[in-house]
C-alpha positions in Angstrom: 0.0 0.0 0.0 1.5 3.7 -0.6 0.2 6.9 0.6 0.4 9.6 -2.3 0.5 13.3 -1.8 0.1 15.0 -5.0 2.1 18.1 -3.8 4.9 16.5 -2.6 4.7 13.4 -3.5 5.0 11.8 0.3 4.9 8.3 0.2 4.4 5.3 2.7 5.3 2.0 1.5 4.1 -1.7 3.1 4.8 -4.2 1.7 2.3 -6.9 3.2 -1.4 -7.0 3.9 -1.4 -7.1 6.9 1.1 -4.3 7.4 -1.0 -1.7 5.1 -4.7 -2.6 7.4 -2.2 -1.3 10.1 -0.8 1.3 9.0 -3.8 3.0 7.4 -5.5 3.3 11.1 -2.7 5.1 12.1 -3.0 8.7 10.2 -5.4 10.3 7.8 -4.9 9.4 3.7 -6.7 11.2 0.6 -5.2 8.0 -1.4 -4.5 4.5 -0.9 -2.7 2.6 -4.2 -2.9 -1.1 -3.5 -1.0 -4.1 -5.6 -3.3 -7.2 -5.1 -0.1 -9.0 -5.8 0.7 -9.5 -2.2 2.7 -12.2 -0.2 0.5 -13.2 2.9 -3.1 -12.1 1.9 -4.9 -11.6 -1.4 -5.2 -7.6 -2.1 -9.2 -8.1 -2.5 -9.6 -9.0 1.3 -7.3 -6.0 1.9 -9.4 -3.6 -0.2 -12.5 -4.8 1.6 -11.0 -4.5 5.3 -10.0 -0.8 4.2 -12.6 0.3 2.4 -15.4 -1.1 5.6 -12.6 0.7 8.5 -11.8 3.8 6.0 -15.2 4.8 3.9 -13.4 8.2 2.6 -9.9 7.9 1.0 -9.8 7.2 -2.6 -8.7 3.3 -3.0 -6.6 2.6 -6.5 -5.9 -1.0 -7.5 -2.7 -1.3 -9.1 -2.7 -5.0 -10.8 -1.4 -7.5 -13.6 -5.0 -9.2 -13.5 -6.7 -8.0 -17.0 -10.0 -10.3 -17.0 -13.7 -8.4 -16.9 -14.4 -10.6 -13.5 -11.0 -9.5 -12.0 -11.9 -5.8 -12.8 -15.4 -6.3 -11.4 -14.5 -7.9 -8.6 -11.7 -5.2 -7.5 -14.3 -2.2 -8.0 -16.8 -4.6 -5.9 -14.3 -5.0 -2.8 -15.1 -1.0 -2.8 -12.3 0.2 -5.0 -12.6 3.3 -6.5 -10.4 2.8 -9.4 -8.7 -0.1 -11.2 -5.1 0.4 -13.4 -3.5 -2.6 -15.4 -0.2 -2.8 -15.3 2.2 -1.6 -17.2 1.6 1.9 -16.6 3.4 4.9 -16.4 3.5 7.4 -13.9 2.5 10.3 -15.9 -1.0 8.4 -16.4 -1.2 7.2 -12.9 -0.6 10.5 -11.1 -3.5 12.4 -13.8 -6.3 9.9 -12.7 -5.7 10.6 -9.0 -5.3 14.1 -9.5 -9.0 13.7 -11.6 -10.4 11.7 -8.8 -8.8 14.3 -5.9 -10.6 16.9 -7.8 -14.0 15.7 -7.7 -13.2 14.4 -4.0 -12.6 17.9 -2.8 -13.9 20.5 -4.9 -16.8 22.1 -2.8 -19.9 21.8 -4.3 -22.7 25.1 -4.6 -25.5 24.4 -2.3 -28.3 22.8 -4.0 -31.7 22.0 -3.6 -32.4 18.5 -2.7 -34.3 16.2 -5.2 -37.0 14.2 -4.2 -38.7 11.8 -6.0 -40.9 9.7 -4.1 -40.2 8.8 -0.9 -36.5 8.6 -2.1 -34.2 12.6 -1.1 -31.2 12.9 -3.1 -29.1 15.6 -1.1 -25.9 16.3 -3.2 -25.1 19.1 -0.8 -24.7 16.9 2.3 -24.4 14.1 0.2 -26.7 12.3 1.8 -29.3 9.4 -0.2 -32.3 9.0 2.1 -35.8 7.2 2.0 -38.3 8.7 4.2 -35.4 10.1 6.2 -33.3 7.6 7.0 -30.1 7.1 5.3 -29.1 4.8 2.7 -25.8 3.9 3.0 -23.9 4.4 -0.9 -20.0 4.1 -1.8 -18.6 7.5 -3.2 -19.0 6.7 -6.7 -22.3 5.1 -6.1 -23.8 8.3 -4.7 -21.7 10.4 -7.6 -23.3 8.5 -10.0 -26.9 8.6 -8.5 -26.5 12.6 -8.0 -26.1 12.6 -11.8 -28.9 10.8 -12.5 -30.9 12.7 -10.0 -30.4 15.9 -11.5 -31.2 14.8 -14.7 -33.7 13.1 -13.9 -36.8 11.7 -16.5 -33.4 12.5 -18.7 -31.9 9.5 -20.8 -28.2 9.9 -19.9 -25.2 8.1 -21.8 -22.8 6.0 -20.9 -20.1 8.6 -22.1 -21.6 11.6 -19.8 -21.7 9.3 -17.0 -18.1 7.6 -17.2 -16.9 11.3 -17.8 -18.8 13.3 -15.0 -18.6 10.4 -12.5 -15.3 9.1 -13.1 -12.8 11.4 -15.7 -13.5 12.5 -19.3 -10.0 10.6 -20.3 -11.0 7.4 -18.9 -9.5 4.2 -20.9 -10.3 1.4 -18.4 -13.5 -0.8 -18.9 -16.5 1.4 -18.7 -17.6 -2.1 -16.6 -16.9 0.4 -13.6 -19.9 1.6 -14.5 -22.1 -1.4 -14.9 -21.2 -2.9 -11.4 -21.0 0.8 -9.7 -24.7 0.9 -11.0 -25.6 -2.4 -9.9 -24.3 -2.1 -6.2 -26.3 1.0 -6.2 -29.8 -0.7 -7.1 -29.1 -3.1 -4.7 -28.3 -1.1 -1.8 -31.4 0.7 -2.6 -33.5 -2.7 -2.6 -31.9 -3.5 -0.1 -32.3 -0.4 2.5 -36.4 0.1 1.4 -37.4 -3.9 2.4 -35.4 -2.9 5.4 -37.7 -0.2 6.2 -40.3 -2.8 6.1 -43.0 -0.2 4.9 -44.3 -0.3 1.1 -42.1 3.2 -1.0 -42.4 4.8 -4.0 -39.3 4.2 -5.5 -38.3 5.9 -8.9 -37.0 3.1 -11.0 -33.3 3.1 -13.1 -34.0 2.6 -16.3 -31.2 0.9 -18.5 -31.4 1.9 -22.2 -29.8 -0.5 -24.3 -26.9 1.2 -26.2 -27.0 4.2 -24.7 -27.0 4.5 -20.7 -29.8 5.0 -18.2 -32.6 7.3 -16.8 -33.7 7.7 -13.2 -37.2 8.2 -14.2 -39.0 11.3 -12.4 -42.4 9.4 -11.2 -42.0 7.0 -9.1 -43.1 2.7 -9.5 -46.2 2.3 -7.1 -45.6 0.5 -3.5 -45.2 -3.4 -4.1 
């Protein structure tokens, strides 16, 4: 695991598993690089441990693994961002300064959105049904707040990878897919928890193109 400052370019190196789960308790990071090439543990049960003790930093898989299901699999153990080696520095350093960017930048206050019994707050970034919180991933609200505020809008694939993630993305727009899945689900997931009957706009996938949050909401089941 290695810390990056982008000013300075400060660095923390571990070389083990279990050494980067306890370093990263020890101080604040904005960015966590992680090989899942590792000698005592595999660097998915790493990304997992972070990511559940660490819900902010941005977490960047650094890898030789090139299959769909590695990729999915990395950006489901709650990475933010997934690089195939060989890559150069140049590249590496312009997606975290892309992803630092949208992770810091303060946002104009907004009105929230509601739809339904569903409150999209991209102020306080906050995803609630009937006031109580959903708990999203960073990239899983991002890409919601999009949808949100275009919402009963059919939005590409393209505007989404580029607003959500960077404009110069290369990497499998797959991110996008299983980013958007883990957000339905977590959705389902939080209204049968509320054990009460929502209206819950639906996400509509449009073959070839991308998806729409649609503005009226599917009737209680």
């Amino acid at each position: 695991m290695t810390s990056v400052d982008l000013t300075g370019l400060t660095r923390i190196d571990c070389r083990t598993g279990a050494g980067a789960l306890a370093e990263a308790g020890r101080a604040p990071y904005e960015v966590l690089l992680l090989d899942l090439g590792l000698p005592d543990m595999d660097g998915l049960d790493v990304a997992r441990q972070l990511r559940a003790r660490l819900p902010d930093p941005l977490i960047v898989v650094l890898t030789a693994r090139t299959d769909d299901i590695d990729i999915i699999a990395g950006l489901d153990a709650g990475a933010d961002d997934y690089l195939v080696k060989p890559f150069s520095l140049t590249v590496l350093l312009a997606r975290l300064r892309a992803h630092l960017r949208r992770h810091v930048v303060a946002v104009p206050a907004r009105e929230p959105v509601r739809l339904g019994d569903l409150v999209v707050d991209t102020t306080a970034r906050r995803c609630a049904l009937l006031g109580v919180d959903v708990p999203l991933r960073a990239k899983e609200f991002d890409l919601l707040a999009v949808l949100a505020e275009r919402a009963g809008e059919a939005v590409s694939r393209e505007t989404l990878m580029a607003e959500v993630w960077d404009e110069n993305w290369f990497g499998s727009t797959k991110t996008l897919d299983v980013t958007l899945a883990g957000l339905r689900r977590r959705r389902t997931e939080a209204a049968r928890a509320e054990g009460r009957q929502l209206r819950l706009p639906r996400i509509t996938t449009l073959r070839g193109h991308g998806y729409r949050l649609e503005r009226q909401p599917d009737p209680p089941d």
